[in-house]
NULUMDREN-380743 format. One record per atom (N, C-alpha, C): residue number from 0; residue in one letter; atom name; z, x, y. Coordinates in steps of 0.1 Angstrom, whole numbers, m for minus. Atoms other than C-alpha are relative to their C-alpha. Layout:
REM residues N
<resi:NUM resn:A name:CA Z:Z X:X Y:Y>
...
REM end
This chain:
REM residues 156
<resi:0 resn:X name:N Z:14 X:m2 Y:m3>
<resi:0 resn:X name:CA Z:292 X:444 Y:m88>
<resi:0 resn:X name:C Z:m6 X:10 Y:m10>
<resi:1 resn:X name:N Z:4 X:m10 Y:9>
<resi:1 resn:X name:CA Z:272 X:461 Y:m112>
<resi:1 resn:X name:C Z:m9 X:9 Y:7>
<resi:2 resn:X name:N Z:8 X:m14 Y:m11>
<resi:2 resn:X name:CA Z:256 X:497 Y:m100>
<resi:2 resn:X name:C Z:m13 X:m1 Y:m6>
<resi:3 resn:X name:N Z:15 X:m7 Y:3>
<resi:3 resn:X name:CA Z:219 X:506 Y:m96>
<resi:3 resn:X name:C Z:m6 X:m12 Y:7>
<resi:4 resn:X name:N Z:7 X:5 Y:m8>
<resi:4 resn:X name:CA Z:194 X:497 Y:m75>
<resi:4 resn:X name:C Z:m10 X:m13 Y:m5>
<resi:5 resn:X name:N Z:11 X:10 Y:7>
<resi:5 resn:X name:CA Z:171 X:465 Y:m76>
<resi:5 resn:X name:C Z:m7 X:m1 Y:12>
<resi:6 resn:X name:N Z:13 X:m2 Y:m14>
<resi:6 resn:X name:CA Z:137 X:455 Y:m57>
<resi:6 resn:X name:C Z:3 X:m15 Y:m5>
<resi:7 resn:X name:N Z:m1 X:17 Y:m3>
<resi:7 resn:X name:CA Z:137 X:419 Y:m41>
<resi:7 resn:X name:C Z:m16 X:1 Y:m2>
<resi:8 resn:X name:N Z:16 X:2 Y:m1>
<resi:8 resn:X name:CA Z:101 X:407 Y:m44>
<resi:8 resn:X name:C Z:0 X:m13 Y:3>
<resi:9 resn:X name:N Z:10 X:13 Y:m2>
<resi:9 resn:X name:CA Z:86 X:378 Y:m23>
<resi:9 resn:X name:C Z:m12 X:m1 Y:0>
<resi:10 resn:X name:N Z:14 X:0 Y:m3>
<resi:10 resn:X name:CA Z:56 X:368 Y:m35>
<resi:10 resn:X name:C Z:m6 X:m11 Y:10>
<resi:11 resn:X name:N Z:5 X:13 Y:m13>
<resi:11 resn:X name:CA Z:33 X:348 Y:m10>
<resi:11 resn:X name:C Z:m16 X:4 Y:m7>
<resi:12 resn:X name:N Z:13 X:m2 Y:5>
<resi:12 resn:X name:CA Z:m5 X:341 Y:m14>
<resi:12 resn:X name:C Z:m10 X:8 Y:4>
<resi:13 resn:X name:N Z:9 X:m8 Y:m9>
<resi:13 resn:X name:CA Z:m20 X:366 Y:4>
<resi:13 resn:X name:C Z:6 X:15 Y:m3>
<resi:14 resn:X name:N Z:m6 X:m10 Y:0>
<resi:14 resn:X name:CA Z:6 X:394 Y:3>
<resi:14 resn:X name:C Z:17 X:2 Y:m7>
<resi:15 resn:X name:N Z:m14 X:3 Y:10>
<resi:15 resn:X name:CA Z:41 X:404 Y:m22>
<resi:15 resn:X name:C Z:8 X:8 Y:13>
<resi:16 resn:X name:N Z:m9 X:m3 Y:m5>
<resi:16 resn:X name:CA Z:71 X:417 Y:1>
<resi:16 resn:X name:C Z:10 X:9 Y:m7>
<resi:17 resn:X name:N Z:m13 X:m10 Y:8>
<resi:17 resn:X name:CA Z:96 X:445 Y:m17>
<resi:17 resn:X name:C Z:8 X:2 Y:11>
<resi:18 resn:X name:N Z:m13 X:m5 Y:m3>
<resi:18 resn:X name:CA Z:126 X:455 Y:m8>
<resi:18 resn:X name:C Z:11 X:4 Y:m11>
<resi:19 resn:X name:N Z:m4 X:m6 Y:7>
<resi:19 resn:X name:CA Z:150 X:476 Y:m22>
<resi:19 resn:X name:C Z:21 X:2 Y:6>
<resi:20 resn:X name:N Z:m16 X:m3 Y:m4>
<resi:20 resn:X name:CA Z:193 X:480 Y:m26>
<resi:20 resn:X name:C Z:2 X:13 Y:1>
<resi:21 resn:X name:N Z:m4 X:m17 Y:4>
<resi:21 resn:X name:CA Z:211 X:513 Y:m26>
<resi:21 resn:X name:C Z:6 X:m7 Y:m9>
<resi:22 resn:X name:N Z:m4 X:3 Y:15>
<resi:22 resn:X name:CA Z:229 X:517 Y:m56>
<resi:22 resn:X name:C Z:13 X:m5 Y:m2>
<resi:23 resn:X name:N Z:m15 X:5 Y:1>
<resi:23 resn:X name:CA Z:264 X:505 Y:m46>
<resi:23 resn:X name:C Z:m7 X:m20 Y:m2>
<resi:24 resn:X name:N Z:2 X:12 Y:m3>
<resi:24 resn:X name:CA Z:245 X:468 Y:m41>
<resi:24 resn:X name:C Z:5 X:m6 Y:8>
<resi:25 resn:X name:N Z:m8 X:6 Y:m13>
<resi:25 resn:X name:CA Z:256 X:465 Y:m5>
<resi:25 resn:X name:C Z:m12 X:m7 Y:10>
<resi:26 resn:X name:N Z:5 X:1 Y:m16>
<resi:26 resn:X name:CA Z:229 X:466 Y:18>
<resi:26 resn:X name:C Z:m18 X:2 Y:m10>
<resi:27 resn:X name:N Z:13 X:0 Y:3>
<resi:27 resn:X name:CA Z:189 X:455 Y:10>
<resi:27 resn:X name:C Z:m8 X:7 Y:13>
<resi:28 resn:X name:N Z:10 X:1 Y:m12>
<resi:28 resn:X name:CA Z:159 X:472 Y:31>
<resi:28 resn:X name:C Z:m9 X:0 Y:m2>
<resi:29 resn:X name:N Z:16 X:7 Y:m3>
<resi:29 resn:X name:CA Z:123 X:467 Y:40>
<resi:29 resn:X name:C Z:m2 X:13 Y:m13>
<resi:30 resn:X name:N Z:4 X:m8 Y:12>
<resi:30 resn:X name:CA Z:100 X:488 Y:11>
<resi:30 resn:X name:C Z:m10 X:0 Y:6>
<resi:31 resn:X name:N Z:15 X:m3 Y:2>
<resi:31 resn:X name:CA Z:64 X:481 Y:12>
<resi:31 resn:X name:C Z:m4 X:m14 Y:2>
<resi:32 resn:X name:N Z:8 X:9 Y:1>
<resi:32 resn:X name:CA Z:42 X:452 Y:15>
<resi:32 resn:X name:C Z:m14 X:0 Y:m7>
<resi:33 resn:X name:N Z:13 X:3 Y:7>
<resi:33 resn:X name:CA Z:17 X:448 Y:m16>
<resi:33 resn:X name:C Z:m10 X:m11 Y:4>
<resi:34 resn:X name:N Z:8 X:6 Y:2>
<resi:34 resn:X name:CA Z:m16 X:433 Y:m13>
<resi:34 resn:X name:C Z:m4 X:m11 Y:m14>
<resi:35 resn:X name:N Z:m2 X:9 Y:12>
<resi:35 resn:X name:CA Z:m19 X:403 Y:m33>
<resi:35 resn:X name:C Z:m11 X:0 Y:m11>
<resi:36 resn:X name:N Z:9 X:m2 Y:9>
<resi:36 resn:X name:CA Z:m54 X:411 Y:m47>
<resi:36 resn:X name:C Z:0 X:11 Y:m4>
<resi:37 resn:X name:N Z:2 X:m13 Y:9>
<resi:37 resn:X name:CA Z:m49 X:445 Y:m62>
<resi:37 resn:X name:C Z:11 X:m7 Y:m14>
<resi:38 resn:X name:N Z:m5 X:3 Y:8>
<resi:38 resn:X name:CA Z:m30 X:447 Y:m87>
<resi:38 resn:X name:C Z:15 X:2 Y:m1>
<resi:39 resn:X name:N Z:m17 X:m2 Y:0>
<resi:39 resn:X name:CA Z:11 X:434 Y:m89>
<resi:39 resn:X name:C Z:6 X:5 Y:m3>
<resi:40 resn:X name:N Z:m12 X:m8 Y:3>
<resi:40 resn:X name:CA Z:24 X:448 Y:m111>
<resi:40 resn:X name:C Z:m1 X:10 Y:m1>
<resi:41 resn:X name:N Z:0 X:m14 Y:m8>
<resi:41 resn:X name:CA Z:9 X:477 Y:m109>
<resi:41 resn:X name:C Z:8 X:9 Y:11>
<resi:42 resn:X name:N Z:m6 X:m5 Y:m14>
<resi:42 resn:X name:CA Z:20 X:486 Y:m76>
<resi:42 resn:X name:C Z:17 X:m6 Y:m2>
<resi:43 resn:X name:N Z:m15 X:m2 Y:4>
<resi:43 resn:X name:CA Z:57 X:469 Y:m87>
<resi:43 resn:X name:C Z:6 X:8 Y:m7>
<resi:44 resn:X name:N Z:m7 X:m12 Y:16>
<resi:44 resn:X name:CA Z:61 X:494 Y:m119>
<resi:44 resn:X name:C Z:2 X:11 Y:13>
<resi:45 resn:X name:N Z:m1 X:m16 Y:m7>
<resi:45 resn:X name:CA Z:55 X:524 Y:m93>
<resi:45 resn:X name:C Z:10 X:m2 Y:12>
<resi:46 resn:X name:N Z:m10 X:m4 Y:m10>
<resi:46 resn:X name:CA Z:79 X:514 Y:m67>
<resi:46 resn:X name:C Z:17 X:m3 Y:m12>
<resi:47 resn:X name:N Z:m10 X:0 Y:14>
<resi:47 resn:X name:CA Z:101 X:504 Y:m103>
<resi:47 resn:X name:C Z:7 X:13 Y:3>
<resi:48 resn:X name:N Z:0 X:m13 Y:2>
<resi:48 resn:X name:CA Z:98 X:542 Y:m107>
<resi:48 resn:X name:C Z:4 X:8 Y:8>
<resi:49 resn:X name:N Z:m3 X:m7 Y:m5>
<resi:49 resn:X name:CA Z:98 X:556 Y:m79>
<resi:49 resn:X name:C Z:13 X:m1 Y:8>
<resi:50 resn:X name:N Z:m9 X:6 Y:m4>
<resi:50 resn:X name:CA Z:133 X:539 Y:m67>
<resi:50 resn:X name:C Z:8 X:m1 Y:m14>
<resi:51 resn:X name:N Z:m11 X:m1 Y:14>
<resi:51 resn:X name:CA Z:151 X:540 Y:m103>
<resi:51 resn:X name:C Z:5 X:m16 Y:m2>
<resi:52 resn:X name:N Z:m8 X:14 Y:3>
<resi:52 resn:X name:CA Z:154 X:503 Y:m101>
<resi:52 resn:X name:C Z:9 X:m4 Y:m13>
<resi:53 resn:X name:N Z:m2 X:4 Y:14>
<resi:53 resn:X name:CA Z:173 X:486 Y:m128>
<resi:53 resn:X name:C Z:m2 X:m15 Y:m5>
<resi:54 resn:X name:N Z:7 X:16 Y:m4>
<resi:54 resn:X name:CA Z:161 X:452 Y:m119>
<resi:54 resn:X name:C Z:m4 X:m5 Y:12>
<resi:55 resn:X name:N Z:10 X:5 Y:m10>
<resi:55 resn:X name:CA Z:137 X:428 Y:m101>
<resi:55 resn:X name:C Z:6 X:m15 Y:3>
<resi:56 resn:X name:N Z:m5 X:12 Y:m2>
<resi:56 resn:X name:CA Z:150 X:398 Y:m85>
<resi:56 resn:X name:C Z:m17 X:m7 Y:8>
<resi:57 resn:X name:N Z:12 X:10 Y:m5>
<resi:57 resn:X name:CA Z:120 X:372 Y:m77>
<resi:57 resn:X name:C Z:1 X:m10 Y:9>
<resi:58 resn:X name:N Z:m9 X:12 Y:m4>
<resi:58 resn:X name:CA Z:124 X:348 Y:m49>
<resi:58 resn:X name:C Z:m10 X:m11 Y:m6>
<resi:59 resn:X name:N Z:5 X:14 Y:m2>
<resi:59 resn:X name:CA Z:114 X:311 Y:m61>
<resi:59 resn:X name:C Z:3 X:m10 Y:9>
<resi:60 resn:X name:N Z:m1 X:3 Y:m13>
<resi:60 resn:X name:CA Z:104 X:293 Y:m33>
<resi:60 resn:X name:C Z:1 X:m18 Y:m4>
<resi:61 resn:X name:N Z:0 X:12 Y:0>
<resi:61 resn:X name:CA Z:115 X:258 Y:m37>
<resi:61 resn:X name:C Z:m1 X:m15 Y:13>
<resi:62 resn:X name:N Z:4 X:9 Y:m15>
<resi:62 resn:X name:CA Z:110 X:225 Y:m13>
<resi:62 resn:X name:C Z:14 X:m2 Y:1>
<resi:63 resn:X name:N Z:m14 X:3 Y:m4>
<resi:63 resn:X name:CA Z:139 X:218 Y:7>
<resi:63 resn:X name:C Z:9 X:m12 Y:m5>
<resi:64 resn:X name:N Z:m6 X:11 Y:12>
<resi:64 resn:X name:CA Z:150 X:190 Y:m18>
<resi:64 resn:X name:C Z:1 X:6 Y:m8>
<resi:65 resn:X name:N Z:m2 X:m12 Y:12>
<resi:65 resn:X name:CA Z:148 X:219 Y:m44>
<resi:65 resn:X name:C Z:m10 X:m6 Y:m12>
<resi:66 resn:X name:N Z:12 X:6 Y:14>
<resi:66 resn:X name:CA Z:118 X:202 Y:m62>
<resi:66 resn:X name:C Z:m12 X:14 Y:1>
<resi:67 resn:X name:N Z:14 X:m9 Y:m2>
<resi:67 resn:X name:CA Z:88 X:224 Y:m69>
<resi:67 resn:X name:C Z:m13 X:1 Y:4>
<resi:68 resn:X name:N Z:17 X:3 Y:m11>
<resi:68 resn:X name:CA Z:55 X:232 Y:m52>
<resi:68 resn:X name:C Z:m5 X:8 Y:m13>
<resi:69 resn:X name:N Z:11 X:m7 Y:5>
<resi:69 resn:X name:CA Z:23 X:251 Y:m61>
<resi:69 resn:X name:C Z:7 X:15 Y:3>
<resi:70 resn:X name:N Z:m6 X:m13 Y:1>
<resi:70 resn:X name:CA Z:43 X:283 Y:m48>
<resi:70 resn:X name:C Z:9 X:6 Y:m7>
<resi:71 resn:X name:N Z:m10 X:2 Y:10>
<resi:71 resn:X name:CA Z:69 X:275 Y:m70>
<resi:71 resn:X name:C Z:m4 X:7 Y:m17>
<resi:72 resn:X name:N Z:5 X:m1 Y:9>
<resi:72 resn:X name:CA Z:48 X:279 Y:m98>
<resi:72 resn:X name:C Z:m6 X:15 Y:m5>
<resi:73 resn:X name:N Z:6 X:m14 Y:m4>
<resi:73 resn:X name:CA Z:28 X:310 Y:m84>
<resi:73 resn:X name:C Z:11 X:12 Y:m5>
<resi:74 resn:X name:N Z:m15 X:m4 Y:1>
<resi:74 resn:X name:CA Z:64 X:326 Y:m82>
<resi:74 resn:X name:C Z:6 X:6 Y:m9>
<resi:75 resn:X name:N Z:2 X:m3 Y:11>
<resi:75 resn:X name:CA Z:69 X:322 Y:m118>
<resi:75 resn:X name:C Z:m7 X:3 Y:m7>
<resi:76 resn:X name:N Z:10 X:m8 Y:11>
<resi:76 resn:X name:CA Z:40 X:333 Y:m131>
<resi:76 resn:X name:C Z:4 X:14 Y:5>
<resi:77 resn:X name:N Z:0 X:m16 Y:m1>
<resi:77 resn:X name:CA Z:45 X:364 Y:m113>
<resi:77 resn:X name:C Z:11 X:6 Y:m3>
<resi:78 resn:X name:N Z:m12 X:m5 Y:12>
<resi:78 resn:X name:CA Z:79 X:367 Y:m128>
<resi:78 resn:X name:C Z:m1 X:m1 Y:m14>
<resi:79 resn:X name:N Z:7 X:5 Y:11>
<resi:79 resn:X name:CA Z:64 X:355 Y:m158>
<resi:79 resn:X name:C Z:m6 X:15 Y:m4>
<resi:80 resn:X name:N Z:9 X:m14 Y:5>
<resi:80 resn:X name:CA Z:40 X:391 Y:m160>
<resi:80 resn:X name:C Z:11 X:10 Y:2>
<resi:81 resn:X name:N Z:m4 X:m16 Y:m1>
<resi:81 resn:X name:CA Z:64 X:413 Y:m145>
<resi:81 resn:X name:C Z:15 X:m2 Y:m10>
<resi:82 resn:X name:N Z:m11 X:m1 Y:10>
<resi:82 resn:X name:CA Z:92 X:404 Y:m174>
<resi:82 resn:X name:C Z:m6 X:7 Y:m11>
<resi:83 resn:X name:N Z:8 X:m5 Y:12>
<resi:83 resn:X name:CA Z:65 X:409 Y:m198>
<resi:83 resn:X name:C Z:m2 X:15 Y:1>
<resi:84 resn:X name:N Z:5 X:m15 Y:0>
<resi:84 resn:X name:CA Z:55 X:442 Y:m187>
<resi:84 resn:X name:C Z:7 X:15 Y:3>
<resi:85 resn:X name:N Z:m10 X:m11 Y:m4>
<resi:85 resn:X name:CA Z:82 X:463 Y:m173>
<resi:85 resn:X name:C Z:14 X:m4 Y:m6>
<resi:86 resn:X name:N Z:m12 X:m1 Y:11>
<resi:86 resn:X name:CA Z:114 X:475 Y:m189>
<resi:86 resn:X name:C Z:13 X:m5 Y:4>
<resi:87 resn:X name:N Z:m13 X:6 Y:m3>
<resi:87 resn:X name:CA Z:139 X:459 Y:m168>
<resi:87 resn:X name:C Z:5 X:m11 Y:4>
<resi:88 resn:X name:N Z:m1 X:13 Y:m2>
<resi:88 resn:X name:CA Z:156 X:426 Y:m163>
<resi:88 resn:X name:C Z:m9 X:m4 Y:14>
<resi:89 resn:X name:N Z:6 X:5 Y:m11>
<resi:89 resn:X name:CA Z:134 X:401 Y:m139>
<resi:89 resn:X name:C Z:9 X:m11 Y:0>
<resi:90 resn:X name:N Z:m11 X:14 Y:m5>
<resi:90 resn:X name:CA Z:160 X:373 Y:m118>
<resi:90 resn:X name:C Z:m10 X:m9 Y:3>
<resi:91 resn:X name:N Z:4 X:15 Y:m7>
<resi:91 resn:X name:CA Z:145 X:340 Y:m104>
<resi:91 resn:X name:C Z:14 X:m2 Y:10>
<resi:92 resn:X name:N Z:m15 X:7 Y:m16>
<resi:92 resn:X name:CA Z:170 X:333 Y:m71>
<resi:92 resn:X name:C Z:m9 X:m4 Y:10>
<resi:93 resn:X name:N Z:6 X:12 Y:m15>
<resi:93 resn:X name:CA Z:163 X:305 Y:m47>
<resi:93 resn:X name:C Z:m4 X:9 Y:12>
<resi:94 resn:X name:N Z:5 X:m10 Y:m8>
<resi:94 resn:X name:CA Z:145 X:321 Y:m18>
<resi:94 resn:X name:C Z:m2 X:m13 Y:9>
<resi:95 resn:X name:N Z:m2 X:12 Y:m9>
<resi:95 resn:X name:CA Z:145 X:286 Y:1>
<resi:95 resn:X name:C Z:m4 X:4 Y:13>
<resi:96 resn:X name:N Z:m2 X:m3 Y:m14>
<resi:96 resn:X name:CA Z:133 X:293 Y:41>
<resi:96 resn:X name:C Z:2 X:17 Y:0>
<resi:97 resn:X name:N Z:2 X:m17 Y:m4>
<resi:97 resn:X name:CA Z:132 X:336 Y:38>
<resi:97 resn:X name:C Z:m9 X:2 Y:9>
<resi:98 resn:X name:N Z:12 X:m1 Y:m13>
<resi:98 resn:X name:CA Z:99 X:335 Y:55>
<resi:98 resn:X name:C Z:2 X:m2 Y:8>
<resi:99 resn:X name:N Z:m1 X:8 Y:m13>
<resi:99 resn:X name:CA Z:107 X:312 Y:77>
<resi:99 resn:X name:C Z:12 X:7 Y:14>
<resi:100 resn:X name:N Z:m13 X:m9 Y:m6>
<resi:100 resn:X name:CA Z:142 X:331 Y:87>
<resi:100 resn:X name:C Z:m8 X:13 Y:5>
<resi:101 resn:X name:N Z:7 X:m14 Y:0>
<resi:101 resn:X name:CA Z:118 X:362 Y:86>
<resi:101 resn:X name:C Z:m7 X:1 Y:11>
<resi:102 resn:X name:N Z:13 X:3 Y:m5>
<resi:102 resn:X name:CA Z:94 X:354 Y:106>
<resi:102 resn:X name:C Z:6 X:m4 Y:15>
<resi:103 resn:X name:N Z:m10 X:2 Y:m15>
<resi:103 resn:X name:CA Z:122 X:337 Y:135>
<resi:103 resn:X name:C Z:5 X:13 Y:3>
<resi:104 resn:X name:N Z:m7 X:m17 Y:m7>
<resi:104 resn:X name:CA Z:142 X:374 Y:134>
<resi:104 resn:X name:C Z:m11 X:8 Y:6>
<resi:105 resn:X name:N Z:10 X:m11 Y:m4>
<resi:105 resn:X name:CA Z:109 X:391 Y:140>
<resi:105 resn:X name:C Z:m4 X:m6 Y:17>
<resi:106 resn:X name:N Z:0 X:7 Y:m13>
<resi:106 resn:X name:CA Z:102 X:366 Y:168>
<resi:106 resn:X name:C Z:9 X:8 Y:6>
<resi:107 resn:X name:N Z:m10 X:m4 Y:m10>
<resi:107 resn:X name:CA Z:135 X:372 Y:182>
<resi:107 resn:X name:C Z:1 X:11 Y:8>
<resi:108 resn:X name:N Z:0 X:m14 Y:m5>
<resi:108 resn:X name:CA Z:130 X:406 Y:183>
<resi:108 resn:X name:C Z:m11 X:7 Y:7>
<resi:109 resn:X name:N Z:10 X:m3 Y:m7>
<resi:109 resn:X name:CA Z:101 X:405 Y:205>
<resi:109 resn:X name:C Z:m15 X:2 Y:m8>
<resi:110 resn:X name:N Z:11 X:1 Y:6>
<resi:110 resn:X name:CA Z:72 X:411 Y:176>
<resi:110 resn:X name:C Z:m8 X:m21 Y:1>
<resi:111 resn:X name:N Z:10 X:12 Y:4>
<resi:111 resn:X name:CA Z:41 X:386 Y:177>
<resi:111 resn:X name:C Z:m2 X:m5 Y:m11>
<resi:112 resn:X name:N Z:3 X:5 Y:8>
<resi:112 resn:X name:CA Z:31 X:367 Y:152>
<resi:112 resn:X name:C Z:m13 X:12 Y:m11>
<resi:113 resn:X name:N Z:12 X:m9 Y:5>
<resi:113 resn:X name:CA Z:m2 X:389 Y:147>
<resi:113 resn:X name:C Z:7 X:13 Y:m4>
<resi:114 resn:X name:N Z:m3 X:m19 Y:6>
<resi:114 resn:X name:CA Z:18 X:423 Y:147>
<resi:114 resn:X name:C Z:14 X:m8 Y:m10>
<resi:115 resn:X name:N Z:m9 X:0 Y:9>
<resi:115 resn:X name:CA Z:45 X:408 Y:125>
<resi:115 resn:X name:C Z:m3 X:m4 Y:m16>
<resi:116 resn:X name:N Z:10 X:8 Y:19>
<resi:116 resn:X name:CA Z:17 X:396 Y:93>
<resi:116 resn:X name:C Z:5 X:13 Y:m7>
<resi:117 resn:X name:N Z:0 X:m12 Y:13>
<resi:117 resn:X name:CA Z:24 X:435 Y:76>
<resi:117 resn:X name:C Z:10 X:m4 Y:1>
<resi:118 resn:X name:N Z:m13 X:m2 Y:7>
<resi:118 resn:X name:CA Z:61 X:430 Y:77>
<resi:118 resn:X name:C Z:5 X:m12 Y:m5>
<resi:119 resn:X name:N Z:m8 X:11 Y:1>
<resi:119 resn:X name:CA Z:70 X:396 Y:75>
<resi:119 resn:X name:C Z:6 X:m3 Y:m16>
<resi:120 resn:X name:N Z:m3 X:1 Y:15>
<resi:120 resn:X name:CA Z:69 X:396 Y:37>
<resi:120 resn:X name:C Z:14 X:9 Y:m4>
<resi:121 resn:X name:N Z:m13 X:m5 Y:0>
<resi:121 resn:X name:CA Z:91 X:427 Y:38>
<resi:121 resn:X name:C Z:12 X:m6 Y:0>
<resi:122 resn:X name:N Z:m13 X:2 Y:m5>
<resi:122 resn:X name:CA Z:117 X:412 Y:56>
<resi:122 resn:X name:C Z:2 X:m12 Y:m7>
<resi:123 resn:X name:N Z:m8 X:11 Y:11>
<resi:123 resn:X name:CA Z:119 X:377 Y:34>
<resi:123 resn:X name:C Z:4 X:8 Y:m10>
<resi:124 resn:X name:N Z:m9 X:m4 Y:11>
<resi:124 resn:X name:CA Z:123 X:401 Y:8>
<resi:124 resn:X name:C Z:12 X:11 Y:1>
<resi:125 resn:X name:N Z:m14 X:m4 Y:0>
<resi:125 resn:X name:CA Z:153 X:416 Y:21>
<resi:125 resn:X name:C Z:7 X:m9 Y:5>
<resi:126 resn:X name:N Z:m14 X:11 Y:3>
<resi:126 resn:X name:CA Z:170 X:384 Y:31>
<resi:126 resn:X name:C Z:0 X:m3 Y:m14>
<resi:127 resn:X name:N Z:2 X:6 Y:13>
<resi:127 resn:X name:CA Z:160 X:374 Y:m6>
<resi:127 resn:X name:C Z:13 X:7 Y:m6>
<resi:128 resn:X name:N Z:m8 X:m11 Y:7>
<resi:128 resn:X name:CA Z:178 X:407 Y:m21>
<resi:128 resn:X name:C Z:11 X:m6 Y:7>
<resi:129 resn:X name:N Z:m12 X:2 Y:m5>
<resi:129 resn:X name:CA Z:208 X:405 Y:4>
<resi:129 resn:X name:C Z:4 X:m9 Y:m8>
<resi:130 resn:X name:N Z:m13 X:13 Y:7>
<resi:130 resn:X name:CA Z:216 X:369 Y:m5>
<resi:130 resn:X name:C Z:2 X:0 Y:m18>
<resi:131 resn:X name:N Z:1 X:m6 Y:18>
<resi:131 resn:X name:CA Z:208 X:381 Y:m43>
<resi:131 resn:X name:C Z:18 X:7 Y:0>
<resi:132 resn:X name:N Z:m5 X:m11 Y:4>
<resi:132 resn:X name:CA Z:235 X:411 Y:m39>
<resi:132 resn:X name:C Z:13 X:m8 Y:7>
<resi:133 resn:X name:N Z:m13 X:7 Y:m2>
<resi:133 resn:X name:CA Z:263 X:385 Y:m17>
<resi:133 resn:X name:C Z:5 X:m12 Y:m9>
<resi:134 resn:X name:N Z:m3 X:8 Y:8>
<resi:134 resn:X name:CA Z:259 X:357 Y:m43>
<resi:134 resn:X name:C Z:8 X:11 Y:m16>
<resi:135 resn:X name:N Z:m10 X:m11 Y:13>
<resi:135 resn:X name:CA Z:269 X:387 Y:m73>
<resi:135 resn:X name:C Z:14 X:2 Y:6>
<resi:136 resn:X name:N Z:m13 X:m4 Y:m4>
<resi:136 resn:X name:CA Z:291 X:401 Y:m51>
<resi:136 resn:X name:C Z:13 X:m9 Y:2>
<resi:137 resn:X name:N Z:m13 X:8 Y:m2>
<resi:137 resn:X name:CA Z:314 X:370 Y:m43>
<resi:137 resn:X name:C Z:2 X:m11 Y:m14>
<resi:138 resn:X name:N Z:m3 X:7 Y:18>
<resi:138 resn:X name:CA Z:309 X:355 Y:m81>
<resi:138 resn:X name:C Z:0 X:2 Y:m9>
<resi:139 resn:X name:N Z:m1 X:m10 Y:10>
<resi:139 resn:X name:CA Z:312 X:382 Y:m99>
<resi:139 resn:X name:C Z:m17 X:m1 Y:m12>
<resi:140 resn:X name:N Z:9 X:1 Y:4>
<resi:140 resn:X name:CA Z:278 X:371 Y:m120>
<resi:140 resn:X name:C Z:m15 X:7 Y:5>
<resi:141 resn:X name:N Z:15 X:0 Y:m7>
<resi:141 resn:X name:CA Z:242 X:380 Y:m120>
<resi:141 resn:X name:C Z:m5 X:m16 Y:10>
<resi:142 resn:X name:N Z:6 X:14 Y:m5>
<resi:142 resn:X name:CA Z:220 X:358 Y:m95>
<resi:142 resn:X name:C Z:m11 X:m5 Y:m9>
<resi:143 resn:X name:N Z:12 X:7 Y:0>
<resi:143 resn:X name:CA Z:197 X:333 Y:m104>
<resi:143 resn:X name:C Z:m3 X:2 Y:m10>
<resi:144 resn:X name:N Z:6 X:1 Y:13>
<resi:144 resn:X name:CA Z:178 X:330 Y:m137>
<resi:144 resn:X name:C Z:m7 X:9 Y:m6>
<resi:145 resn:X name:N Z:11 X:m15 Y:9>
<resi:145 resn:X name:CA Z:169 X:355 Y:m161>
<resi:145 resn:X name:C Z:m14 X:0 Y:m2>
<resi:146 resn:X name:N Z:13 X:2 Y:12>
<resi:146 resn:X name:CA Z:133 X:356 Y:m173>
<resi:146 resn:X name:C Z:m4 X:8 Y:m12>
<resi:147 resn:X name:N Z:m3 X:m2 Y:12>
<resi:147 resn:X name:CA Z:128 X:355 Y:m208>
<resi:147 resn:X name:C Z:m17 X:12 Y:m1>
<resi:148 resn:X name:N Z:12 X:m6 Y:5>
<resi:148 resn:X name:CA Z:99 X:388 Y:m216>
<resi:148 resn:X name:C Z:m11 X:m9 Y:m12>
<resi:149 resn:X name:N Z:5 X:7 Y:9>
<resi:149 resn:X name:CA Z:70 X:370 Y:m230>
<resi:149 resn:X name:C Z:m12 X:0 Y:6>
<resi:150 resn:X name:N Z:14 X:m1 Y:2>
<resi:150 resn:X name:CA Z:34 X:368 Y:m230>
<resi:150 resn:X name:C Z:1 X:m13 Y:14>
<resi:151 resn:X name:N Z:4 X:12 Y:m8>
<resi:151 resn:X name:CA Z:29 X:351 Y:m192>
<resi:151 resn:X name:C Z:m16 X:m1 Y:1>
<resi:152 resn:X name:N Z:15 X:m2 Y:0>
<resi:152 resn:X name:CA Z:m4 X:340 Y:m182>
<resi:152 resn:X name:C Z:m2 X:9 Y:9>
<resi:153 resn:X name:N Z:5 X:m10 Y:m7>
<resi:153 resn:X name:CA Z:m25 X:362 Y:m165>
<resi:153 resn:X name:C Z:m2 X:m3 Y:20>
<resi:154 resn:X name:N Z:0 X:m2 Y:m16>
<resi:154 resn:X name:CA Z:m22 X:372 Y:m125>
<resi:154 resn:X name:C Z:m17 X:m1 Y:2>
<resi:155 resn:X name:N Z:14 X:m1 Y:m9>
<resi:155 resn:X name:CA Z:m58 X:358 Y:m102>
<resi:155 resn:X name:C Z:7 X:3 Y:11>
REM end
């Protein structure tokens, strides 16, 4: 496993989800929940910063056939800016059902639907990370797909 912390990020269209490893890459937890209309990467560099990240794992959210949507797309554009603009590798890892898993544990746990809109994002993006840091961990590799720094198009 390689050391140093990384932030999971699920983005959604409304609101982004972080979460964050410790540095051994054992254990993901909740972070923050960005607003989708300020500005991403913004607010990604500074939790970058203030967490020593050394990478950003992105979930891409594919259809359960593994074909692509409109979120899909979303996804990578916003992996797409934050490779371009910050100094450390950005992953692409399948994020398949996070929300959905997120959003059932919160249930379970007695939260409503209405009190669980601030975290829900959180929590996909720490199953996101987890399954990021057990797929390293049991195949010795990074997860999921590099993105290449490059001029993405611009975040609405």
């Amino acid at each position: 496993m390689r050391p140093g912390v990384r932030l999971g990020v699920d983005v959604g269209r409304v609101r982004v989800g972080v979460a964050r490893s410790d540095p051994h890459g054992m254990l993901a937890t909740p972070v923050e929940t960005l607003a989708r209309r300020g500005d991403v990467v913004a607010g990604i560099r500074r939790l970058l910063d203030e967490h020593e990240a050394v990478e950003l794992i992105v979930g891409l959210p594919l259809s359960l056939s593994g074909g692509e949507t409109a979120s899909t797309d979303d996804s990578r554009a916003v992996a797409e800016a934050l490779a371009a603009a910050l100094p450390v590798p950005v992953r692409l890892v399948d994020e398949r059902l996070t929300t959905v898993s997120a959003a059932r544990g919160l249930r379970e746990s007695g939260r409503t639907a209405k009190s669980s809109r601030s975290v829900v994002d959180q929590a996909a993006a720490v199953i996101l990370l987890q399954h990021a840091l057990d797929l390293e961990r049991s195949s010795g590799k990074p997860p999921g797909a590099l993105v290449e720094p490059h001029e993405g198009r611009p975040l609405a």
